[in-house]
C-alpha positions in Angstrom: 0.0 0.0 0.0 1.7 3.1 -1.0 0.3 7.2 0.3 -0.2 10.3 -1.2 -1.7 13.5 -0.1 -3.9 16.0 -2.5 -2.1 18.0 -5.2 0.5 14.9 -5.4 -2.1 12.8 -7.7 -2.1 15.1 -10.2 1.4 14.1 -11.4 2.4 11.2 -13.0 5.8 10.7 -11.5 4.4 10.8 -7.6 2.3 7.7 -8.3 4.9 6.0 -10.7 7.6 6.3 -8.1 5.0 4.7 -5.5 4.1 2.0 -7.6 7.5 1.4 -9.0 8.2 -0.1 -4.8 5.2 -2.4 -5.9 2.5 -1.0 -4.4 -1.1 -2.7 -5.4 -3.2 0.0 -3.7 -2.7 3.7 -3.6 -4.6 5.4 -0.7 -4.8 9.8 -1.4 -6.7 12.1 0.8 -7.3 15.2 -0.4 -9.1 18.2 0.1 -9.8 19.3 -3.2 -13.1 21.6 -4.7 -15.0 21.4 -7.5 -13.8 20.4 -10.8 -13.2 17.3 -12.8 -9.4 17.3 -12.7 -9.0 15.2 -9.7 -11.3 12.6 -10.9 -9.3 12.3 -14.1 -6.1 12.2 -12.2 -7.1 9.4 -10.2 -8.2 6.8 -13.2 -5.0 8.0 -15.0 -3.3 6.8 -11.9 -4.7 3.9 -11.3 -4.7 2.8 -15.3 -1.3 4.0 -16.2 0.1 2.1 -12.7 -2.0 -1.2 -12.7 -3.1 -0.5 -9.5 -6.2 0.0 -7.1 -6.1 3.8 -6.2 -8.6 5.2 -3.5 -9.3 8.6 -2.4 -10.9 10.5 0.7 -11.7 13.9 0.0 -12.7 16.1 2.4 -16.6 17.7 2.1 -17.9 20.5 3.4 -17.2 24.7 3.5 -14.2 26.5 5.0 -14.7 29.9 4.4 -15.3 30.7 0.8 -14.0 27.7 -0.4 -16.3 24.2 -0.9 -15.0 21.0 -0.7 -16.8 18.9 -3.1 -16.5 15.2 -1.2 -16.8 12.6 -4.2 -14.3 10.1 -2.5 -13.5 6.8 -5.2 -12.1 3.9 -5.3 -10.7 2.8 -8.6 -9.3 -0.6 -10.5 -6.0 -1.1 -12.2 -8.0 -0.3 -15.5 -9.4 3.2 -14.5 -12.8 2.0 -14.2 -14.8 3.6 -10.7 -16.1 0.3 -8.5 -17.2 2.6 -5.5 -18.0 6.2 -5.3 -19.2 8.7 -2.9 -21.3 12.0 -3.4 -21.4 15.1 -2.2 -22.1 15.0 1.4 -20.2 13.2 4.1 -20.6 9.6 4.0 -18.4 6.5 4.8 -17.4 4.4 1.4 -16.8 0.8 1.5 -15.3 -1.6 -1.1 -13.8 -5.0 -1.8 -10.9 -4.7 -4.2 -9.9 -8.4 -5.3 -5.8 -7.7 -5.7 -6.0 -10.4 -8.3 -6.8 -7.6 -10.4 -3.7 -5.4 -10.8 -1.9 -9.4 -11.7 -4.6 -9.6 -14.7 -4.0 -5.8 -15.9 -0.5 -6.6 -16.4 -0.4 -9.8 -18.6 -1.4 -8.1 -21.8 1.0 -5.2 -21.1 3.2 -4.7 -17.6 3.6 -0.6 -17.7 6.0 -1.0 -15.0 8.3 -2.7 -16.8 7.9 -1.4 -20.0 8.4 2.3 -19.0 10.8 4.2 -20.8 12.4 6.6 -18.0 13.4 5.3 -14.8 14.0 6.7 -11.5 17.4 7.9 -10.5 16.2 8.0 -6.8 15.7 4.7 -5.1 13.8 4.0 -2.4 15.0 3.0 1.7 13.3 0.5 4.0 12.9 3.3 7.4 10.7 0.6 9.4 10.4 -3.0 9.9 8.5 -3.5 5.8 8.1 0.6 5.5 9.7 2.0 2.5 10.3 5.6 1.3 11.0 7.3 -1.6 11.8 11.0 -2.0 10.8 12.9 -5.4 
């Protein structure tokens, strides 16, 4: 299971660089507001990784801005298996990790990429690893 927080989804190299440590599900929280780019970002993720990504995303007002909620969870193919609304709600589902195996028979993205990462990642707990980008 690899992290990321908000703004980091929306580029490709934050996710690629959690993945590449062979991460199957990618857990984001965010707090972003209305607009379909963080939708998009998320399916790109999870399609272009082979992996199950999920994000939280706060609801609600702060001042003048509004947080639009609209949490998902999302297979290695970019397709949406659960989704939240607008209001605050708790979002449940399965994810069968047999999934991100059967999204890289055809074609294995990982291993086919054409720039790698000069940065490597370090173990900074018993099975924690970290990368810095």
């Amino acid at each position: 299971m690899g992290l990321l927080i908000c703004y980091d989804i929306e580029f490709p190299e934050s996710a690629r660089a959690v993945a590449s440590m062979g991460t199957e599900l990618l857990v984001l929280t965010d707090g972003n507001w209305d607009g379909p780019v963080h939708r998009l970002a998320i399916k790109a993720r999870a399609q272009e990784n082979q992996m199950f990504v999920a994000m939280a995303n706060r609801v609600g007002q702060q001042e003048e801005t509004a947080f639009c909620g609209e949490s998902v969870v999302v297979d290695p193919y970019g397709r949406v298996i659960a989704e939240a609304g607008r209001e605050e709600e708790v979002l449940s589902a399965s994810i069968d990790l047999s999934l991100v195996h059967e999204s890289r028979q055809q074609y294995h993205y990982l291993k086919e990429r054409r720039v790698s990462f000069n940065t490597s990642s370090k173990e900074i707990g018993k099975g924690i690893r970290e990368i810095k980008i």
